[in-house]
C-alpha positions in Angstrom: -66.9 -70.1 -24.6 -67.2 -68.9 -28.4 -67.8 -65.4 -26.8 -64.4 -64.7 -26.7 -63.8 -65.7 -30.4 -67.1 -63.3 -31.5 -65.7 -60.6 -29.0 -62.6 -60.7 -31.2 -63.9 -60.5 -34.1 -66.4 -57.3 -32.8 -63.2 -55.2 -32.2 -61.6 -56.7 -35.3 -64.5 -55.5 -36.8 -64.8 -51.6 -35.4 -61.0 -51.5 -35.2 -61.2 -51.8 -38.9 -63.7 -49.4 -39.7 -62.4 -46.8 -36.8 -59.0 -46.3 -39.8 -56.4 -45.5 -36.9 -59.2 -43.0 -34.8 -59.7 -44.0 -31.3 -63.1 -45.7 -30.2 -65.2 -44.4 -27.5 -68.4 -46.6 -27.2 -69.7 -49.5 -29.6 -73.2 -50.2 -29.4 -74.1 -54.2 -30.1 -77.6 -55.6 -30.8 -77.8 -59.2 -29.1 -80.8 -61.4 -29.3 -81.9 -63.2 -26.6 -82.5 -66.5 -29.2 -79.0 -66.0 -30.9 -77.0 -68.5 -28.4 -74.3 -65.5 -27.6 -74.6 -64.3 -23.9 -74.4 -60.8 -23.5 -72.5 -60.8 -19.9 -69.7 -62.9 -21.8 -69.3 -60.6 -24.6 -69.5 -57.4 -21.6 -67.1 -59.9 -19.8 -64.5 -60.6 -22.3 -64.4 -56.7 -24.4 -62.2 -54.8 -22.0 -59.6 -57.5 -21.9 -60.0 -57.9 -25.7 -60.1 -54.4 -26.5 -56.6 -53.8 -24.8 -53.9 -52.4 -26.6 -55.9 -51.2 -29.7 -57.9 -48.2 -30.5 -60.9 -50.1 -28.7 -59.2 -50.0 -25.4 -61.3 -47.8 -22.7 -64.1 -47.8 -25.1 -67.9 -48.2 -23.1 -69.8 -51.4 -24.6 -73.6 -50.6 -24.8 -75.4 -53.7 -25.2 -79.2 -53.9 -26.4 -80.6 -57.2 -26.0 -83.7 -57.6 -28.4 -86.8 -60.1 -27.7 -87.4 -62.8 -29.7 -90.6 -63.0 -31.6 -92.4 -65.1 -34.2 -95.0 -65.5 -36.7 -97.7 -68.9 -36.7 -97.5 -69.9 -40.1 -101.0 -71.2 -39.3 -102.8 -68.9 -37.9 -101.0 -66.2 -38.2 -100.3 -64.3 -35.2 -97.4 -62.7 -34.1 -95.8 -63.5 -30.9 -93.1 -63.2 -28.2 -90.9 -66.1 -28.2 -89.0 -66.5 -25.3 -86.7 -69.3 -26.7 -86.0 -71.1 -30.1 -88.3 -73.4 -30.1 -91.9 -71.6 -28.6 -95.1 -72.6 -29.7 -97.5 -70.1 -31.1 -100.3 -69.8 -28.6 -102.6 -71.7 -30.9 -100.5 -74.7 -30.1 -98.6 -75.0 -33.7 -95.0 -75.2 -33.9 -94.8 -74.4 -37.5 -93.5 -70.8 -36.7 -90.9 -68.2 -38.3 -88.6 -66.2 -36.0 -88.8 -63.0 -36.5 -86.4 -61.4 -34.0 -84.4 -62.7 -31.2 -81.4 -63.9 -33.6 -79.5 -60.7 -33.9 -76.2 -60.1 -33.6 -75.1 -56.3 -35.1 -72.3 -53.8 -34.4 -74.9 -50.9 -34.7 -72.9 -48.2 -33.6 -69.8 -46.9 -32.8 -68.7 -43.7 -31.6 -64.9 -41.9 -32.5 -63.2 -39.2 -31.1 -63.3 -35.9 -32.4 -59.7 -35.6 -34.7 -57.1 -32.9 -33.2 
């Protein structure tokens, strides 16, 4: 379960940036194509998060669709996993979404 190593590395991450302030809520981008389950990461944060200035913090998770672009004909389209052909029937294709994985937010509490 390599969730648990990313999960660390998340708080790492925002415990880092936070300097000392208490976190509230970190806001993750997951795609859907990136191989990292969301429910794990939801799973495994409150246990990681314990006993730093992540603990008690909400996780909001946004999971984004994957999408790609036929580099034959052109179109645009959603891509449900890595491997989709383009409509056309070519799978000579370019992700364009799906593969994320971003911190994109984090919110502190207000200093005394």
């Amino acid at each position: 379960m390599h969730e648990l190593a990313i999960t660390r590395n998340i708080v790492a991450i925002v415990g880092d940036a936070a300097q000392g302030r208490r976190v509230t809520r970190v806001t993750l981008e997951i795609g859907k194509l990136s191989g990292v389950m969301a429910d794990a990461v939801a799973f495994c944060f409150g246990i990681v998060a314990a006993g730093t200035s992540l603990a008690g913090a909400a996780l909001d998770i946004r999971e984004i669709d994957g999408s790609a672009r036929c580099r034959d004909c052109g179109s645009e389209f959603a891509a449900a996993t890595l491997f989709a052909p383009c409509p056309c029937g070519s799978r000579s294709c370019e992700r364009l979404r799906g593969e994320e994985l971003n911190i994109k937010a984090m919110e502190l509490e207000e200093a005394a």
